[in-house]
N, C-alpha and C positions, 0 to 999 in steps of 0.2 A: 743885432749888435755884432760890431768884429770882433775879431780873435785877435789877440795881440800877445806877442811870446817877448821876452826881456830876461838879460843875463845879468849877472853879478859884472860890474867892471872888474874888480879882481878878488881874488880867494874862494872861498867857496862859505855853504850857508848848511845848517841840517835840518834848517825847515825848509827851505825853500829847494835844497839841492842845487843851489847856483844858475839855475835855469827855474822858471814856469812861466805860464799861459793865462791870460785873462783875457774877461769879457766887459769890454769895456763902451758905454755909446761914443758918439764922434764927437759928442760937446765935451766928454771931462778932459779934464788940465791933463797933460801929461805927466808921465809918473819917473821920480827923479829918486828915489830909495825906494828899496824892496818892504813891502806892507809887514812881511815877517820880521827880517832882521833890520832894517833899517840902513842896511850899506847902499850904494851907488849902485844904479843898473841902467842898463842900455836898453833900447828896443833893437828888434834883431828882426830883418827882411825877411819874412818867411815866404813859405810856398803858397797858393794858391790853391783852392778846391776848385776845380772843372768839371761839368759832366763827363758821366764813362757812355761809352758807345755801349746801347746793346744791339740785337738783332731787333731788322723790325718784326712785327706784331704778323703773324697769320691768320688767316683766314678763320681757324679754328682757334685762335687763342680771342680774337676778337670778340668770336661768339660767343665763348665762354663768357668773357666781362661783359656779357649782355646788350653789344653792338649790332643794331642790323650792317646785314652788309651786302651791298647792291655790285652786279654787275651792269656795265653798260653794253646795251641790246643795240643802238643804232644812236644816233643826232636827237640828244634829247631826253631818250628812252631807257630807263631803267630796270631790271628783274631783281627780285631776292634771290640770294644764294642759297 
């Protein structure tokens, strides 16, 4: 389910703090008053989550999570490390 963040159109709220976040499926109706206070709110373009780069995997970290791990020996031909 997405995330979906929405602001107060105007004033502010002390339940809601004039901003928050829900989770919402892609079928419900859109949301035209705040569930706390019941004023006007916006939906607001947020950012995106993207993977983070990490390092790749070694040799040794491989093996640890229980990976065999082959060197290739010629056309075909396989060893264990």
């Amino acid at each position: 389910m997405p995330l979906y963040e929405y602001e107060l159109c105007d004033g502010n709220c002390a339940a809601c703090g004039g901003k928050f976040t829900l989770k919402r499926p892609l079928s419900a109706p859109e949301l035209s008053a705040c569930p706390a206070c019941r004023k006007p709110i916006r939906k607001i373009i947020s950012e995106f989550s993207t993977p983070q780069h990490t390092k790749p995997l070694s040799i040794s970290d491989a093996k640890k999570a229980g990976f065999t791990v082959l060197k290739r020996v010629s056309k075909g031909e396989y060893e264990r490390q």
